[in-house]
Backbone as a printed PyTorch tensor [residue, N CA C, xyz], in Angstrom:
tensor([[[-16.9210, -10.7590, -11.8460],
         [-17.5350, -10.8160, -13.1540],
         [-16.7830,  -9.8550, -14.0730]],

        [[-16.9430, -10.4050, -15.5970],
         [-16.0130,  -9.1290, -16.4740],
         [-17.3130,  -8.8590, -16.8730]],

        [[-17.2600,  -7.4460, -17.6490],
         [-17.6450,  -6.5370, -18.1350],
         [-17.0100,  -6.7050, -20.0360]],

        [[-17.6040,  -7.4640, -20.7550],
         [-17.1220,  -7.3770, -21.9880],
         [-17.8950,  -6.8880, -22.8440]],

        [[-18.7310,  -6.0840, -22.2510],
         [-19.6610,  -5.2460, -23.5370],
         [-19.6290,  -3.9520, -23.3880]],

        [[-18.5050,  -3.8400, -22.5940],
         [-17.2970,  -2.0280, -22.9920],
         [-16.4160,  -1.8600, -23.5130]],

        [[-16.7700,  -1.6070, -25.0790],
         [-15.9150,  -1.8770, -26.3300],
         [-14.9040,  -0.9240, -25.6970]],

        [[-14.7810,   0.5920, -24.6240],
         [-14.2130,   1.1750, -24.5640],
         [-13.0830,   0.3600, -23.7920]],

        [[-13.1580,  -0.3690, -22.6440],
         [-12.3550,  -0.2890, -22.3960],
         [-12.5970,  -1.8000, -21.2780]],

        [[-12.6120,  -2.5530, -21.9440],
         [-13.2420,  -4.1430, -20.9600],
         [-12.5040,  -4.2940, -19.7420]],

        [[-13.0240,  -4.7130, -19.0060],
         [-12.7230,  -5.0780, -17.5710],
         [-12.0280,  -6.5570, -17.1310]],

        [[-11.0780,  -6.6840, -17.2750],
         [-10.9070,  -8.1810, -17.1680],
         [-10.2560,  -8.3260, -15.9940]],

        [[-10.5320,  -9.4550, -15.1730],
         [ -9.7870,  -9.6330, -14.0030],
         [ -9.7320, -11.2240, -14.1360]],

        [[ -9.1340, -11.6530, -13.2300],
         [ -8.4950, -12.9320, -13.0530],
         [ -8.8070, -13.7300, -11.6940]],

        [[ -8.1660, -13.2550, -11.0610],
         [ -8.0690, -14.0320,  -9.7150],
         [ -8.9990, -13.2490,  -8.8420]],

        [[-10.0090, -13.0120,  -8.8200],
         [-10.6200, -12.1610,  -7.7350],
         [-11.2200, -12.9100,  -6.3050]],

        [[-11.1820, -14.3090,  -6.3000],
         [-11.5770, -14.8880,  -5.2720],
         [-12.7200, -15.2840,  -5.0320]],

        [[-13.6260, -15.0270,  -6.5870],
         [-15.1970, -15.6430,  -6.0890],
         [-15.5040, -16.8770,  -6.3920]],

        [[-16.4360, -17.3660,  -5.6680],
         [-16.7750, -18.7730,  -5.7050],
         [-18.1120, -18.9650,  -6.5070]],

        [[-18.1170, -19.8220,  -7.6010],
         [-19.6430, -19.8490,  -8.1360],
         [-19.6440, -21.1440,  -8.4610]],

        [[-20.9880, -21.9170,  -8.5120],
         [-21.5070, -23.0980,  -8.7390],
         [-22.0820, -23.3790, -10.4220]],

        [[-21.1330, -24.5680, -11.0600],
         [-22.1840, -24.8920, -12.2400],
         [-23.0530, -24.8720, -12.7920]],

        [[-23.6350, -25.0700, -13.4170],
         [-25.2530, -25.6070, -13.7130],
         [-25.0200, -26.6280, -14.3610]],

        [[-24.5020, -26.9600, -15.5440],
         [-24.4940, -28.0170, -16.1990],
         [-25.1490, -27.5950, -17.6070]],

        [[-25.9910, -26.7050, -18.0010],
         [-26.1500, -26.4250, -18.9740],
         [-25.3890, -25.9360, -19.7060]],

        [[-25.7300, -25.3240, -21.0820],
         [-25.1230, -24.7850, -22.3620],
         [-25.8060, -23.5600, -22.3970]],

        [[-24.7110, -22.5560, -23.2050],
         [-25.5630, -21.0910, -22.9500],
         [-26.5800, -21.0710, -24.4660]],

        [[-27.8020, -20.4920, -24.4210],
         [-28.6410, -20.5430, -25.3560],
         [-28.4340, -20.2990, -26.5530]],

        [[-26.8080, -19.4750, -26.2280],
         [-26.4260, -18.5990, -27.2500],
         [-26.0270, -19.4350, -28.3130]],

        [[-25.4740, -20.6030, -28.2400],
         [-25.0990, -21.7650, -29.4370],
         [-24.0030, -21.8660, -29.2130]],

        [[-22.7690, -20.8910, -28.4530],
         [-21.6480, -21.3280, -28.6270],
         [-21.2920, -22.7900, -27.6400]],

        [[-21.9170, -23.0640, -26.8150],
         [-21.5890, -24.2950, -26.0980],
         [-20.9320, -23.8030, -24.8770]],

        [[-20.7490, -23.3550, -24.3440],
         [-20.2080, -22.5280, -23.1160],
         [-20.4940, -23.0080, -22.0060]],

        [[-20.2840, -23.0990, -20.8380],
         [-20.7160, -23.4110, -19.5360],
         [-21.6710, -22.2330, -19.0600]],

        [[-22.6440, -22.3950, -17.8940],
         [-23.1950, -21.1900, -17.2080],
         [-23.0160, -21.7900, -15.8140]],

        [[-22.9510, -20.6380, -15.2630],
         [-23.1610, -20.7720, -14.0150],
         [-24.7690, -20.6870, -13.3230]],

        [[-24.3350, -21.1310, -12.3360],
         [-26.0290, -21.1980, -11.8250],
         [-26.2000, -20.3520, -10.4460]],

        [[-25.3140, -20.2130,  -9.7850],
         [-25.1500, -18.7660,  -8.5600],
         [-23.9560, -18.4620,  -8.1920]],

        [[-23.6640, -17.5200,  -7.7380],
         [-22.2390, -17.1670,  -7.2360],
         [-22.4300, -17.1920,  -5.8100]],

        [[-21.8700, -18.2790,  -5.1020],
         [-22.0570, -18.9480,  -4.0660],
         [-20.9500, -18.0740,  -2.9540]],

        [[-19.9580, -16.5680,  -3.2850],
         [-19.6980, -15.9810,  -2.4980],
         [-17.9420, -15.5480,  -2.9410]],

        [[-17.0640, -15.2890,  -1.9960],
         [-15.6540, -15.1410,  -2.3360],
         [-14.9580, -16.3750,  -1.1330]],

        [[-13.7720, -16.7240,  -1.7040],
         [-12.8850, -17.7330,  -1.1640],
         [-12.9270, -17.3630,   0.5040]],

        [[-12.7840, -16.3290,   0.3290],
         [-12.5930, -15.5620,   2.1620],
         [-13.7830, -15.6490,   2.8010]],

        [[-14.9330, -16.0970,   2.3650],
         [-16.2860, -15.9910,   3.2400],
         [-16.2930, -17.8180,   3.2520]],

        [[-15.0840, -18.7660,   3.0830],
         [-15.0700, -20.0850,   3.2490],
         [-14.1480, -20.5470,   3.9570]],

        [[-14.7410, -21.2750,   4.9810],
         [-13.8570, -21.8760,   5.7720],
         [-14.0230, -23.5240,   5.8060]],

        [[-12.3990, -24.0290,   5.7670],
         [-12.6070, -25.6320,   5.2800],
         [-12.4860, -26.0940,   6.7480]],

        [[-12.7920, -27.3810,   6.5790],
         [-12.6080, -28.1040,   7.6490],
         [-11.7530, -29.3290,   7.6660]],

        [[-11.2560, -29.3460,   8.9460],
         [-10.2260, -30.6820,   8.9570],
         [-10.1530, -31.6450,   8.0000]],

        [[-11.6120, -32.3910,   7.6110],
         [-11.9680, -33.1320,   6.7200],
         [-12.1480, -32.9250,   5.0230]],

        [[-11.6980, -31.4490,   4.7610],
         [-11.7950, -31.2350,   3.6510],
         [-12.7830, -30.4910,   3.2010]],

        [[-13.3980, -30.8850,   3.9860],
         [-15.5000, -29.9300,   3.2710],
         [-14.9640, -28.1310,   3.1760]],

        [[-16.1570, -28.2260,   2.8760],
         [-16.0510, -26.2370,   2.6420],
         [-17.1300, -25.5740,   3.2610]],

        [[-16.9900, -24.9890,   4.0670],
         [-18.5520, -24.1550,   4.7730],
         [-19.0460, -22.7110,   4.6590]],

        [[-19.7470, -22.6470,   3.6680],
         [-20.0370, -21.0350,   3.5020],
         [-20.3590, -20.1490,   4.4030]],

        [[-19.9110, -19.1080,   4.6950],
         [-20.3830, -18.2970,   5.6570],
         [-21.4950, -17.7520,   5.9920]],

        [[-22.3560, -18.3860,   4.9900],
         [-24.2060, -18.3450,   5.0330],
         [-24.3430, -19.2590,   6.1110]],

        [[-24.1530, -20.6880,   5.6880],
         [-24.2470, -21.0400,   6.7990],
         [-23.7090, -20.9100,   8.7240]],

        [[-22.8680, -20.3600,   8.3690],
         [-22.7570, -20.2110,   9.6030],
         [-23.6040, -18.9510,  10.3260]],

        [[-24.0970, -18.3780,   9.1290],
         [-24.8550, -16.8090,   9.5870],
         [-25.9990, -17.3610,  10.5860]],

        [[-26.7260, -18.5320,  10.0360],
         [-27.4420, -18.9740,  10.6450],
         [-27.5760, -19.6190,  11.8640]],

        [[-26.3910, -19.9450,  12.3960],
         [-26.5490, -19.8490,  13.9030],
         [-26.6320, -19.0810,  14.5850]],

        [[-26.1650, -17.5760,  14.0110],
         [-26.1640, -16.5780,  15.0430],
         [-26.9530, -16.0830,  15.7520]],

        [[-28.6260, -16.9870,  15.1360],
         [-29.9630, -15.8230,  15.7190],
         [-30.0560, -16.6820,  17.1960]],

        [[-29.6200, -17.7020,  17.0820],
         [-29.2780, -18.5620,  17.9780],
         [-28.4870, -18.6090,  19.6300]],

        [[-27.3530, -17.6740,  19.2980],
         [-26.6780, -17.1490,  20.4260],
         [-27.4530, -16.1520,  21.2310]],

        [[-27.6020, -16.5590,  22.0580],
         [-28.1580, -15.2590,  23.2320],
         [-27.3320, -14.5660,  23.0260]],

        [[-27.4400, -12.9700,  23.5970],
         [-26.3950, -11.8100,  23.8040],
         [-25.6170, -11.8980,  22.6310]],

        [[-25.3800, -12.0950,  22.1120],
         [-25.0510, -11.9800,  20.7980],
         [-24.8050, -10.4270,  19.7090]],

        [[-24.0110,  -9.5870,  20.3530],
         [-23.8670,  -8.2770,  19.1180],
         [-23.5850,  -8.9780,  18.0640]],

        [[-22.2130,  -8.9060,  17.9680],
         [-21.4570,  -9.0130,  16.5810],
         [-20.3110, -10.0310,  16.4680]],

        [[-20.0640, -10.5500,  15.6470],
         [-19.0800, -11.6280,  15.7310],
         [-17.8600, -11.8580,  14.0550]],

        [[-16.8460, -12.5110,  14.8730],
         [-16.3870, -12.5320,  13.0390],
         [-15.6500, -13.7110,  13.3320]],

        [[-15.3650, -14.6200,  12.5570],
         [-14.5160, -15.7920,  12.2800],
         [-13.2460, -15.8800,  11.3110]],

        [[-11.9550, -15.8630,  12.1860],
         [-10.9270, -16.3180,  11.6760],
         [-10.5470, -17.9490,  11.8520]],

        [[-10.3360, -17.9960,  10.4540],
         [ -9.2630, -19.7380,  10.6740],
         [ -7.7140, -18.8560,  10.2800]],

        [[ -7.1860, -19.3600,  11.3510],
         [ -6.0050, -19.6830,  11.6240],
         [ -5.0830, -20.6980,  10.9450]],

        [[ -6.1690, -21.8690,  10.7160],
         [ -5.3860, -23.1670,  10.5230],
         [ -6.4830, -23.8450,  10.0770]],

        [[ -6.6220, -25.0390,   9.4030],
         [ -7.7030, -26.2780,   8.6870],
         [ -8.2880, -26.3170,  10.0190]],

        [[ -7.6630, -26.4580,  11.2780],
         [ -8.0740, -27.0160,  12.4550],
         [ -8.0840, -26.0580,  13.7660]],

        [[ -8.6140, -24.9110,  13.4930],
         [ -7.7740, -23.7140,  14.4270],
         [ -8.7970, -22.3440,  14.0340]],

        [[ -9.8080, -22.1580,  14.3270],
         [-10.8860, -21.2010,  14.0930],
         [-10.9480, -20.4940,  15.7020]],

        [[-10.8230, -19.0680,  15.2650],
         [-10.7760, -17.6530,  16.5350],
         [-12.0370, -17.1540,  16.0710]],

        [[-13.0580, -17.4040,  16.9400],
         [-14.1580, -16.4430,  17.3990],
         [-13.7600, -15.3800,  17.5100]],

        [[-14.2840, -13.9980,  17.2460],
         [-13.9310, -12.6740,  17.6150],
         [-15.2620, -12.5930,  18.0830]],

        [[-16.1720, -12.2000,  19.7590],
         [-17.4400, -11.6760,  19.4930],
         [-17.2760, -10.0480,  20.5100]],

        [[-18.1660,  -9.3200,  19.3880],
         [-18.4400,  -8.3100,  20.3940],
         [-20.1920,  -8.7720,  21.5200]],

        [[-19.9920,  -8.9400,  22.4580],
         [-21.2210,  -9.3460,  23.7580],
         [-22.0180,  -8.2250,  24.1090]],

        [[-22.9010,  -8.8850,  24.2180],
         [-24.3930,  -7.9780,  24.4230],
         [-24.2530,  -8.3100,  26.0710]],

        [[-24.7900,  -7.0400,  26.6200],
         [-24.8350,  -7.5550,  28.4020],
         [-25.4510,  -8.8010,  28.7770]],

        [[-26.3180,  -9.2770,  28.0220],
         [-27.2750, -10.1170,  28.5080],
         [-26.1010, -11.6640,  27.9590]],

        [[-24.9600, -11.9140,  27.1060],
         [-23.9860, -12.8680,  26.7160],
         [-23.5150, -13.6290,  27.9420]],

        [[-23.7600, -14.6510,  28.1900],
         [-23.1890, -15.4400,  29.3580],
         [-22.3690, -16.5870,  28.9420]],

        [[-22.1650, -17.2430,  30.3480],
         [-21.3460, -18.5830,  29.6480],
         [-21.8970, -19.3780,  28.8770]],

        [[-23.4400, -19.3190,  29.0610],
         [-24.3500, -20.4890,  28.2690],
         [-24.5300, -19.8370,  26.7660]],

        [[-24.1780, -18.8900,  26.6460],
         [-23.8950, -18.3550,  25.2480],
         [-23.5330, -18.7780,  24.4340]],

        [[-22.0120, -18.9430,  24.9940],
         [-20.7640, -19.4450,  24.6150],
         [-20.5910, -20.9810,  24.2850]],

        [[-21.6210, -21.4390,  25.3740],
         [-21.6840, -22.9670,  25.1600],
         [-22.1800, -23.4920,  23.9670]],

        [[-23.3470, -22.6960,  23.9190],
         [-24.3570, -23.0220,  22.6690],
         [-23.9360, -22.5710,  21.4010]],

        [[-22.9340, -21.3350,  21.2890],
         [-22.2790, -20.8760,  20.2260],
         [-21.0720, -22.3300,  19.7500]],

        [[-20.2130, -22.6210,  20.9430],
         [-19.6510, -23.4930,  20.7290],
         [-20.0170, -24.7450,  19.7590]],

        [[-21.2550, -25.2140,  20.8050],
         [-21.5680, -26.6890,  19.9850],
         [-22.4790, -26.5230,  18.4950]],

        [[-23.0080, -25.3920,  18.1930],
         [-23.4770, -25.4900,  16.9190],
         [-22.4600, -25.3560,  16.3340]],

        [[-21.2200, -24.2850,  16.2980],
         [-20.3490, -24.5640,  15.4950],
         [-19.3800, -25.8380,  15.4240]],

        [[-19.2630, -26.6140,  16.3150],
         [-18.8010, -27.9080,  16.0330],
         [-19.9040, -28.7290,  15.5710]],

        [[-20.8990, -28.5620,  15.4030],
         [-21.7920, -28.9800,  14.3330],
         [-21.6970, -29.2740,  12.8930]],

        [[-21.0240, -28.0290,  12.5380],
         [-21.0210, -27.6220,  11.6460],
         [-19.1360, -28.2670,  11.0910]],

        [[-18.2960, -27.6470,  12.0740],
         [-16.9420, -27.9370,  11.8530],
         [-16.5500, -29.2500,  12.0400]],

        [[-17.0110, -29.6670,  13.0880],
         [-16.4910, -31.0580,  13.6210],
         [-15.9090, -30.9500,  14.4500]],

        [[-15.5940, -31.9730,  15.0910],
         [-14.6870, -32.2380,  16.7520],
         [-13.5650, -32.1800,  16.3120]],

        [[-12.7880, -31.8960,  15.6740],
         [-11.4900, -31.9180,  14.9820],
         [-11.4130, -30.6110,  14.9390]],

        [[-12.0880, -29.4860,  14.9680],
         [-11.5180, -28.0810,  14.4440],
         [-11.3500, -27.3120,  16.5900]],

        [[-10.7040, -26.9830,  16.5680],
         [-10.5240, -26.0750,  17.7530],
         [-10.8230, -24.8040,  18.2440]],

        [[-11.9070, -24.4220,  18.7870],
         [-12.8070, -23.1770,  18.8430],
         [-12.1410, -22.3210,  19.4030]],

        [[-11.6510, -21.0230,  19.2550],
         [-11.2000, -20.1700,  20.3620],
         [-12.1010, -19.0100,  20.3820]],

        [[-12.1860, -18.5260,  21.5290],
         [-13.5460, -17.0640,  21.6740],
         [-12.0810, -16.1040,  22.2140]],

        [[-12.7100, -15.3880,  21.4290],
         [-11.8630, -13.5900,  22.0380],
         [-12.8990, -12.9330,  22.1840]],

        [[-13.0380, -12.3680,  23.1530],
         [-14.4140, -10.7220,  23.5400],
         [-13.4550,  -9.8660,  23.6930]],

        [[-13.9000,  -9.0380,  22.5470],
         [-13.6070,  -7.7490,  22.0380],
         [-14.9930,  -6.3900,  22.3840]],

        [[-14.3090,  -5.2890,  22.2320],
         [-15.3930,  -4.2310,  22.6860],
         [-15.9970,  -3.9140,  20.8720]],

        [[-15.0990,  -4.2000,  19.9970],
         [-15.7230,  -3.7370,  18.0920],
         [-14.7730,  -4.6940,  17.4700]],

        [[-15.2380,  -4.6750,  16.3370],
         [-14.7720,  -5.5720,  14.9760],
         [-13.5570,  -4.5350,  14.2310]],

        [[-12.6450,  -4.5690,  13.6460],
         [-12.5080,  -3.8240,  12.6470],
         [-13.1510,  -3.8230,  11.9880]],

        [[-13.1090,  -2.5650,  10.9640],
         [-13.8390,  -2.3600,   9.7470],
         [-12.9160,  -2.0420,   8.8370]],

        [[-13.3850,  -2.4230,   7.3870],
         [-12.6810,  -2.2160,   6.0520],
         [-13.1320,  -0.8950,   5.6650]],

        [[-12.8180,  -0.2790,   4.7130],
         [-12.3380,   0.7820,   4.1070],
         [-14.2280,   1.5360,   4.1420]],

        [[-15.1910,   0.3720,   3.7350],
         [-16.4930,   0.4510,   3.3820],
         [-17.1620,   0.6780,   4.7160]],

        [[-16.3440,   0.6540,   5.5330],
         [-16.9370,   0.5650,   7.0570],
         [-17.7540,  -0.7940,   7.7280]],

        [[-17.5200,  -2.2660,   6.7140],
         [-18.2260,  -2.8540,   7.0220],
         [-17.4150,  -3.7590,   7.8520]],

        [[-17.8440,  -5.0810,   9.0010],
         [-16.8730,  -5.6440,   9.7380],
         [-17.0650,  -6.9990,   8.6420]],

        [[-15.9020,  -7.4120,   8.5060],
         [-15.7000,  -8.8170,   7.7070],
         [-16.3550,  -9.7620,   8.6590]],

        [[-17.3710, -10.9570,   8.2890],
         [-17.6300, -11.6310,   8.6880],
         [-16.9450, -12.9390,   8.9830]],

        [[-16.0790, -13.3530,   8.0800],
         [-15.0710, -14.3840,   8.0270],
         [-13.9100, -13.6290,   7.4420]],

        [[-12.5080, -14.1390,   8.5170],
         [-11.1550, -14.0210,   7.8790],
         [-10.5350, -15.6640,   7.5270]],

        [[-10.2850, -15.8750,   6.6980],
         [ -9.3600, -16.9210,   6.3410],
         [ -7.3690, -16.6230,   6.0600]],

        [[ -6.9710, -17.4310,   7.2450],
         [ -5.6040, -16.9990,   7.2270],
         [ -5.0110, -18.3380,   6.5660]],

        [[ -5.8170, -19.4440,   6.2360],
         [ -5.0280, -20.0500,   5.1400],
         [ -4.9110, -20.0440,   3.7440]],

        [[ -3.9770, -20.7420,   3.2030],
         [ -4.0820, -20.4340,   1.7560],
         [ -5.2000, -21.4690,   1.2150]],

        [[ -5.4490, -20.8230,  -0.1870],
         [ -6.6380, -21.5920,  -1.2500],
         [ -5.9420, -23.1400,  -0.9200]],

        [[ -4.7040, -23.0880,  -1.0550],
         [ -3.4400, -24.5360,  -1.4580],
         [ -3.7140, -25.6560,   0.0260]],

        [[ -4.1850, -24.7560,   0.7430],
         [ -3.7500, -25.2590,   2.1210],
         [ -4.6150, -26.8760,   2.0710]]])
């Protein structure tokens, strides 16, 4: 978002990577403008699928209550067709974990995308200390 009501010194940015949804209305204000209606997240919390679609990383949050053993997890695409599980495992994480982690996310991705699991002991963290939930290693273009 800019900041244009700091006569001192406005904030403008460009490319920052967020994703927001239409509305279709006009702003009240009279000039005729577009509004938006939510900011549906940043490019990097989206991962496409073989077929083109786009899947927010909300949704995928929602399988997670789902996985048994289940600590922590993060999702890289690699490729349109090529998604790396990272999970950190709770003792109680078994193979049937994994299974069930599997098929909701081909639920979601399709039989076309290729699941890989890595068990890791932690996530990295960014600067904020937080672990990224989704990495996207392709481009916007891809």
């Amino acid at each position: 978002m800019t900041d244009l009501f700091n006569y001192a010194m406005p904030f403008i940015r460009y490319d920052v990577g967020d994703l927001a949804a239409p509305s279709g209305a006009l702003c009240d204000c009279g000039r005729g403008l577009p509004l938006l209606s939510e900011l549906v997240g940043r490019f990097a919390d989206v991962l496409t699928t073989p077929g083109g679609a786009y899947v927010s990383v909300s949704a995928l949050s929602t399988i997670l209550t789902q996985v048994p053993g289940l600590d922590e997890c993060q999702f890289v695409q690699k490729a349109v067709d090529r998604l790396l599980v990272r999970v950190v495992p709770r003792p109680s994480y078994t193979t049937e974990s994994e299974i069930v982690f599997r098929q909701q996310l081909t639920e979601l991705l399709g039989l076309q995308t290729r699941i890989t699991f890595e068990y890791v002991d932690t996530l990295a963290r960014t600067s904020s200390g937080k672990a990224r939930l989704s990495v996207s290693e392709i481009s916007s273009r891809s």
